[in-house]
C-alpha positions in Angstrom: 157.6 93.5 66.6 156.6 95.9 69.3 160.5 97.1 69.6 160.6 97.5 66.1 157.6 99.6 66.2 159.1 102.0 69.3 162.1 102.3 67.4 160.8 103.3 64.5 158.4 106.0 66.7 161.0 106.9 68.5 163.3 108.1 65.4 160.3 109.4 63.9 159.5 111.7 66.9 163.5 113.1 67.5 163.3 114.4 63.7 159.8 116.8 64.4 160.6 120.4 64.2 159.9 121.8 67.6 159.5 125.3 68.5 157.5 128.3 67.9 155.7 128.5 64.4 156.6 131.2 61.4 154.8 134.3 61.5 153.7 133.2 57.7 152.9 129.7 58.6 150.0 129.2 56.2 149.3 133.0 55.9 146.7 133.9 53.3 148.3 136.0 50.8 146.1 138.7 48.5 147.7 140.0 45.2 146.2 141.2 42.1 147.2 139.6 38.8 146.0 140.7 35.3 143.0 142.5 36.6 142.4 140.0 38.7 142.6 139.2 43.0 144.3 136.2 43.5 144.6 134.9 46.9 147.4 132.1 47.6 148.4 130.4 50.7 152.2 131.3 51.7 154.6 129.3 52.9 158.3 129.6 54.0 160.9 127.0 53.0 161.4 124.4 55.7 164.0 125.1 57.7 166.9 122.2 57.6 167.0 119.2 60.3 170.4 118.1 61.3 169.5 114.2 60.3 171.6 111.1 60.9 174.4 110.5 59.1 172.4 107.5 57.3 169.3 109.0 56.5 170.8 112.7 55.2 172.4 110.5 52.7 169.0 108.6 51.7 167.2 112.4 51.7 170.6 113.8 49.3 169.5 110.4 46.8 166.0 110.8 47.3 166.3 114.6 45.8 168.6 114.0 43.4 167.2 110.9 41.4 169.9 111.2 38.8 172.2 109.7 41.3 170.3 106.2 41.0 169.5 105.8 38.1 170.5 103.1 36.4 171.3 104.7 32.9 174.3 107.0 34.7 177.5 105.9 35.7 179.2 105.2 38.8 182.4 103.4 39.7 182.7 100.4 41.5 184.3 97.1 41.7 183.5 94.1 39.7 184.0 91.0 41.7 183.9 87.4 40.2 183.4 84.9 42.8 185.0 82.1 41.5 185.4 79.1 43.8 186.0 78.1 47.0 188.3 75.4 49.1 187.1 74.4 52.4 189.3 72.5 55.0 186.4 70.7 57.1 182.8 69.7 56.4 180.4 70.6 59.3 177.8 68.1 58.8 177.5 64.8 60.0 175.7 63.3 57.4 175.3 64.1 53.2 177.4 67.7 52.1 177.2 70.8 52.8 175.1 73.6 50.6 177.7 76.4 50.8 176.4 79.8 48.8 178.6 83.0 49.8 177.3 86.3 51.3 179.5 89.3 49.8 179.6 93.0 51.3 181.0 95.6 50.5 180.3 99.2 52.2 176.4 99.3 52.7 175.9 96.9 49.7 175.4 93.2 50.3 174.6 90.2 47.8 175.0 86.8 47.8 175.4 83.9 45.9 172.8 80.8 44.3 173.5 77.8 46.5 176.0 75.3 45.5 173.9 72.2 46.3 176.3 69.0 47.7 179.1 71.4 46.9 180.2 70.8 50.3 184.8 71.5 50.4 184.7 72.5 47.1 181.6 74.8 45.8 182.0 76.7 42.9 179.9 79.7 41.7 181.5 81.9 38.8 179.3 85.1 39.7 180.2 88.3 39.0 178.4 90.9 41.0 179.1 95.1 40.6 179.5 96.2 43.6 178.9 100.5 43.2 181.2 102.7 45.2 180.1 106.1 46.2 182.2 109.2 44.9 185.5 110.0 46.3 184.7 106.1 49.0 187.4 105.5 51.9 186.2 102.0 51.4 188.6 99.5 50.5 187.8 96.4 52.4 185.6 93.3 51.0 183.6 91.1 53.3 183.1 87.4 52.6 181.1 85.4 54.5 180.7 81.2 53.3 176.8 79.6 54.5 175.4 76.3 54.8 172.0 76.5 53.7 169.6 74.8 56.1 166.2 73.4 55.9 164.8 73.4 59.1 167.2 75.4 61.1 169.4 78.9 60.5 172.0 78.9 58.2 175.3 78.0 59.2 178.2 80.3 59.1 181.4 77.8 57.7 184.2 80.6 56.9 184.8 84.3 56.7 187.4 86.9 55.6 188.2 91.0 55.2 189.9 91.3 52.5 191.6 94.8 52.1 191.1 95.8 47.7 194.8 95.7 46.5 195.8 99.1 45.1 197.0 98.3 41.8 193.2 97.4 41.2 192.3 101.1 41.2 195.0 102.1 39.0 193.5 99.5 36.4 194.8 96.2 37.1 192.5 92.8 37.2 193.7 90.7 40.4 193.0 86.9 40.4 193.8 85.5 43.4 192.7 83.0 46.1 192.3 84.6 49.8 192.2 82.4 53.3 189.6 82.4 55.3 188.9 82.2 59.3 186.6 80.1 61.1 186.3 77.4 64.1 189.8 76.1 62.7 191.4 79.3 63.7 192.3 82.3 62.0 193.3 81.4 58.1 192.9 78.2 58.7 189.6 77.2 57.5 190.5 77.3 53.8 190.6 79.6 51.0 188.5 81.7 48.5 189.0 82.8 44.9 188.0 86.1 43.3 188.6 87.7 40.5 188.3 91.8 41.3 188.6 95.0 38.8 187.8 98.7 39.6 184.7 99.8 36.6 182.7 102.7 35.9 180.0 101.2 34.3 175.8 101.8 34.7 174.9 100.2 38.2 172.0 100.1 39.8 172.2 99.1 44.2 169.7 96.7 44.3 167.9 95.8 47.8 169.1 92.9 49.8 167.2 89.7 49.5 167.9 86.1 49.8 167.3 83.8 46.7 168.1 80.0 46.8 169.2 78.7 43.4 169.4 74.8 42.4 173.0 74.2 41.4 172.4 71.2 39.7 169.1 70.8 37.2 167.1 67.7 39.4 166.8 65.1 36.6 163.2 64.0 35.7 161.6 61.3 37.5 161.4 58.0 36.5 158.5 55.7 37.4 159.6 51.9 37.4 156.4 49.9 36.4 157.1 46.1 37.6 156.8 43.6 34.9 153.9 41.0 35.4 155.7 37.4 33.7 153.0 35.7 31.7 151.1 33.0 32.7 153.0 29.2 32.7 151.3 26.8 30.7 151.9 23.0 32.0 152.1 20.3 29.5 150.3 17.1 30.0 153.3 15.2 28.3 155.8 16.9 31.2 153.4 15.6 33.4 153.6 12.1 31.8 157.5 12.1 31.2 158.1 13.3 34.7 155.3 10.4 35.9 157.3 7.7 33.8 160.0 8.4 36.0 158.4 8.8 39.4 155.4 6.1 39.2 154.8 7.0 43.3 154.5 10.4 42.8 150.8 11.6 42.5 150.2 13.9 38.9 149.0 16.8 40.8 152.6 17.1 42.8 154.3 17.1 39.9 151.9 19.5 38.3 152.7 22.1 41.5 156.4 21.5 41.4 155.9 22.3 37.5 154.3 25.2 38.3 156.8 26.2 41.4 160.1 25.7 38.0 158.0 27.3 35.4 157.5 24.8 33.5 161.4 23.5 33.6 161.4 20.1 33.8 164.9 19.8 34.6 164.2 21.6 37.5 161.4 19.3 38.3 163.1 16.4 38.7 165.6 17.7 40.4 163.3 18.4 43.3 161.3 15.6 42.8 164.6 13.5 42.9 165.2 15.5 46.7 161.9 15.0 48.0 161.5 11.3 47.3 165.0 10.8 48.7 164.3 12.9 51.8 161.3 10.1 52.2 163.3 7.3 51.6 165.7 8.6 54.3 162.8 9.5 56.9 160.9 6.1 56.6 164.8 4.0 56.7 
């Protein structure tokens, strides 16, 4: 923070007008007017600062807000970007979140974030990108991110993509572009935009970072468990299953009842298991 602040000091201080005041700096000035003495402070105009290239253009804006305003218009290129197709996934576990970062001249935007798009995100956003009057610039700059949560966002794929002429004589271009990365130069995959030169209202809005949800999160769904009711045990189970197994106390077969839910099938058959497990221990 501290360099920030001597930079911005420093640049502050090389634009201050230094040198001998005006003769009429602030001079009182006595006229009559109608009958009347009016005395008026007079000032001369300030004399022009040869600024940086950057800021004499913000000053030219700044005094002529016609040229911002978003009801006047101002040619520029309309670029759809579509789609992407990435060669390698540079995550170790899950997908990537790619969203795209798009430049061109001193105008940047960028994209919502494809969640899970990972080697194949898709976007479909159009963006107006303004062009200032009589522009050299005829270059786009695409960068590809993965968002991350708890570190900085990882750059997967770039490209400079020089603006085909035909698309300032009128012509849409829809075509897919390769892009660079750790695979080597074109190698990392390829990206598809859609680009037309517009004169249209535009207004340059400033840079900022905005994380959209691809995919609407469905609604929750709370599982509540489902209690079985309560077993009832006969008293003529109990008998049957005693008729059967005379040596077998009621209140066993009662709890292996209990244990089958009341299936007396399913009593017998353990009772048939235990009492032959017995037989075999006490042989």
């Amino acid at each position: 923070s501290f360099k920030l602040f001597n930079t911005t000091t420093t640049t502050r201080s090389d634009n201050v007008l230094v040198g001998p005041l005006p003769p009429s700096f602030l001079r009182l000035e006595t006229r009559t007017r109608d009958g009347e003495t009016v005395t008026t402070v007079r000032t001369e105009p300030a004399p022009q600062v040869d600024l940086p290239p950057q800021q004499r253009t913000q000053q030219q804006v700044l005094s002529q807000p016609e040229l911002y305003q978003s009801g006047n218009p101002q040619a520029g290129l309309s670029i759809t970007i579509a789609q992407a197709v990435l060669n390698k996934s540079y995550v170790m576990i899950g997908s990537m979140d790619p969203y795209v970062r798009l430049t061109v001249g001193h105008t940047t935007c960028e994209t919502f974030t494809h969640s899970n798009g990972d080697k194949n995100p898709r976007w479909n956003k159009v963006y107006h990108m303004p062009l200032p009057n009589n522009t050299s610039i005829r270059t786009i700059n695409v960068e590809i991110f993965d968002e991350k949560s708890l570190t900085d966002d990882l750059r997967v794929a770039f490209a400079k993509i020089n603006v085909p002429e035909r698309v300032f004589q009128g012509h849409t271009v829809d075509e897919w572009y390769p892009l660079s990365g750790k695979l080597g130069t074109e190698a990392e995959g390829s990206i598809n935009l859609i680009i037309s030169y517009t004169t249209m209202p535009m207004m340059t809005v400033p840079y900022q970072r905005i994380h959209y949800p691809y995919l609407q999160a469905a609604p929750a769904q709370f599982y509540t468990p489902v209690v079985p009711p309560p077993v009832v045990i006969r008293d003529e189970d109990i008998n049957t299953i005693k008729d059967m197994f005379p040596n077998v106390e009621k209140e066993v077969i009662k709890t292996v009842l209990e244990s089958k839910r009341g299936n007396v099938e399913g009593a017998v058959a353990d009772l048939l298991q235990l009492t032959s497990d017995s037989t075999t221990v006490n042989s």
